[in-house]
C-alpha positions as CSV (number, residue, x, y, z in Angstrom):
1,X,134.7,107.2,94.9
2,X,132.0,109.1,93.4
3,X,133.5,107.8,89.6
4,X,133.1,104.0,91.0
5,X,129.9,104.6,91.8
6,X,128.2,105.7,88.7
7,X,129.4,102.5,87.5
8,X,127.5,100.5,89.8
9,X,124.4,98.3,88.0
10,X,121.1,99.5,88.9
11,X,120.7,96.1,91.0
12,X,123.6,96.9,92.9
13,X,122.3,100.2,94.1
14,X,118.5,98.9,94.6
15,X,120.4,96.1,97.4
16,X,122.5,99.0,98.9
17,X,118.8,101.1,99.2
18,X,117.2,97.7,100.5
19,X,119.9,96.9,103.0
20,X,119.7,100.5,104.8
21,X,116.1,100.4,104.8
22,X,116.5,96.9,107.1
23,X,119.2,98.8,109.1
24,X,117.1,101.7,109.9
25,X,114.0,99.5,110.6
26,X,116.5,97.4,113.3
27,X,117.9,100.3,114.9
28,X,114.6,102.0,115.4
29,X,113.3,98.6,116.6
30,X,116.5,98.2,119.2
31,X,115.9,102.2,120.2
């Protein structure tokens, strides 16, 4: 797992980063 991830694209990563920033903000929201 940790193999396939170095070969992610640096876009790839900055979406996954993005996307549990927005889940965080929603779930302390919805707490």
């Amino acid at each position: 797992m940790r193999g396939e991830a170095g070969k992610e694209p640096a876009s790839t990563k900055a979406s996954a980063s993005i996307i549990k920033m927005v889940t965080a903000k929603v779930t302390f929201s919805a707490s």
